[in-house]
C-alpha positions in Angstrom: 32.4 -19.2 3.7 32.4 -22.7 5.2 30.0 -24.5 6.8 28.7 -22.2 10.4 29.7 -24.1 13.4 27.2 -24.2 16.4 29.3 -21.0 17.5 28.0 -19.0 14.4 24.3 -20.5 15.3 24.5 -18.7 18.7 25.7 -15.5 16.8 23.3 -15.1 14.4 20.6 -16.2 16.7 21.6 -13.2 18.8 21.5 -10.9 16.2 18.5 -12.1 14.6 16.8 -10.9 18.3 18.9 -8.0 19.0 20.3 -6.4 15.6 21.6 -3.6 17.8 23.8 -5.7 20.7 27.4 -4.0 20.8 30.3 -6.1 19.9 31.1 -7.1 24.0 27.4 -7.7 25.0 27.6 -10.4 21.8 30.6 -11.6 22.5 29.4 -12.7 25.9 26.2 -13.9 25.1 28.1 -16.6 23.0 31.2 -17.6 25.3 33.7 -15.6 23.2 36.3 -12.9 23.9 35.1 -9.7 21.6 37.3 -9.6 18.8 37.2 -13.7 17.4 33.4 -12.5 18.0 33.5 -9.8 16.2 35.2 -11.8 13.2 32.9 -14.3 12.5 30.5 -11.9 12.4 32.2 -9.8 9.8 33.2 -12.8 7.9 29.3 -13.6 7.5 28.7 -10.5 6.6 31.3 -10.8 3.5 29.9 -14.0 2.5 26.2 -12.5 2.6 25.0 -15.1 5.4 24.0 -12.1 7.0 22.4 -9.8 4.4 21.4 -6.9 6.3 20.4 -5.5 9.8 16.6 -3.9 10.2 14.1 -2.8 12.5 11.8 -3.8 13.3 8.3 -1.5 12.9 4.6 -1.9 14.4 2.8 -0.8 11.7 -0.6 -0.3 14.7 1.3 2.5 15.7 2.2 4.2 12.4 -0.8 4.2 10.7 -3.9 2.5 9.5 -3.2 -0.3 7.3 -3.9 -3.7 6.2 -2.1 -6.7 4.9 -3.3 -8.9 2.5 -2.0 -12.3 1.1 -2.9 -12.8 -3.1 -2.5 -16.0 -4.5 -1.8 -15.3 -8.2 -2.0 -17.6 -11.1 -0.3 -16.8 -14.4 -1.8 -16.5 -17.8 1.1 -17.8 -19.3 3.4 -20.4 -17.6 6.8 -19.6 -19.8 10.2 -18.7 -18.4 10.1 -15.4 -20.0 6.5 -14.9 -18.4 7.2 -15.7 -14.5 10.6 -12.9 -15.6 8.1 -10.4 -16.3 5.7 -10.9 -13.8 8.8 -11.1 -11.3 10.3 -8.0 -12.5 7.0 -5.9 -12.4 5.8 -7.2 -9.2 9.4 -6.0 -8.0 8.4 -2.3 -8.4 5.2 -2.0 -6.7 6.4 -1.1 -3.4 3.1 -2.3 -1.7 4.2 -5.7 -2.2 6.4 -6.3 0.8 7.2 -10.2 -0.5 6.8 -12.4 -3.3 7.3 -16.1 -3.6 6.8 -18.4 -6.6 5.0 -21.7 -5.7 5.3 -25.1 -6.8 2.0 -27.3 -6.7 -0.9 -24.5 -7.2 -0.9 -21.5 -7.3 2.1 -19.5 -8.7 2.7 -16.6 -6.5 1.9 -16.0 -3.2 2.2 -12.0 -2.8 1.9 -10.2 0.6 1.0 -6.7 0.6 0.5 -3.7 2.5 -1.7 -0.8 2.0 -3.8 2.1 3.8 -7.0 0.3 3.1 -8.8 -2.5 0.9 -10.0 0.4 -1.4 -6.4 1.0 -1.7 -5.4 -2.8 -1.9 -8.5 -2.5 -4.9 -6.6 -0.2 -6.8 -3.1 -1.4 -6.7 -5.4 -5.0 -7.9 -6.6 -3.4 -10.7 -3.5 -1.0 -11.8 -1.6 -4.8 -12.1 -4.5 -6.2 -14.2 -4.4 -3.0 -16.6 -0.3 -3.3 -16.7 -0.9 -6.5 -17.7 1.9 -8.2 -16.1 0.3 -11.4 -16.4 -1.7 -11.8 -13.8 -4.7 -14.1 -14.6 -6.5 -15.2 -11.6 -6.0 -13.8 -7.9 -7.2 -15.4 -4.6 -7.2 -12.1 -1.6 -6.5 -13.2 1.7 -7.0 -10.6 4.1 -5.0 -10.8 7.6 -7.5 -10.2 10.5 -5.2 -10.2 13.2 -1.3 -11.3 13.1 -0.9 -14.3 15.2 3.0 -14.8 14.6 5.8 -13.4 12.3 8.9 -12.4 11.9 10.4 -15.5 13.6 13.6 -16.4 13.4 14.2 -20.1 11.6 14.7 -23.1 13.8 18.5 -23.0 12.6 19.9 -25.6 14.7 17.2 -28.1 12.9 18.1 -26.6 9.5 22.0 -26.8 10.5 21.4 -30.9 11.8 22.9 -33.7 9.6 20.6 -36.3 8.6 20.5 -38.9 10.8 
């Protein structure tokens, strides 16, 4: 796919607000007739730009949970140990994201579980697996003061000046 144009911007901007909005309510939010609409939107789709559709889910309402950040550190800083580590962390499902770091520490994980006794356990079920993990910092999330924001793409989309 090329480039997006500012047109595309407004699209996915929509969409990243209102996953749901029919083809005609889109098309009018960005000054287009429905079906060129409806093709750029497909043609993201195909290139991956956009990678998937979701709701989104107040956990207050579900159930009781928490959220906790981990900064991890590594025993071992190989290729083939930041793999591993990679690859195991991607099958506990209470880790909801994972990013390597540059600078510090080496991961920063987010996870959510019922309860710290909970968060405890998953903890020390990674340290027995031993996937790597030598030092963790918890971070636990008090209260959520913003998330789930949608990028400031017309910044990231701006040519250098």
């Amino acid at each position: 796919m090329t480039r997006p144009d500012a047109r595309d911007i407004e699209i996915l901007k929509v969409l990243s607000e209102q996953g749901r909005i029919t083809k005609a309510a889109l098309a009018d939010r960005v000054g287009l007739s429905p079906t060129p609409c409806w093709n750029r939107q497909k043609k993201m789709e195909k290139s991956g730009l956009i990678e998937s559709y979701n709701a989104r889910i107040d956990l207050k309402k579900l159930a009781p949970h928490v959220t906790v950040f981990v900064a991890a550190e590594l025993s071992d800083h190989t290729a083939a140990s930041f793999r591993a580590f990679e690859a195991s962390v991607a099958g506990y499902d209470e880790v909801v994201g994972c990013w390597a770091l540059g600078g510090g520490y080496d991961y920063l994980l987010q996870i959510v579980t019922r309860d710290i006794n909970a968060y405890q356990r998953l903890i020390d079920e990674m340290l027995e697996a031993r996937i790597g993990l030598a030092r963790y910092f918890t971070y636990v999330v008090t209260k959520p003061v913003k998330s789930g924001g949608m990028p400031p793409l017309d910044l990231l989309m701006r040519e250098e000046e």
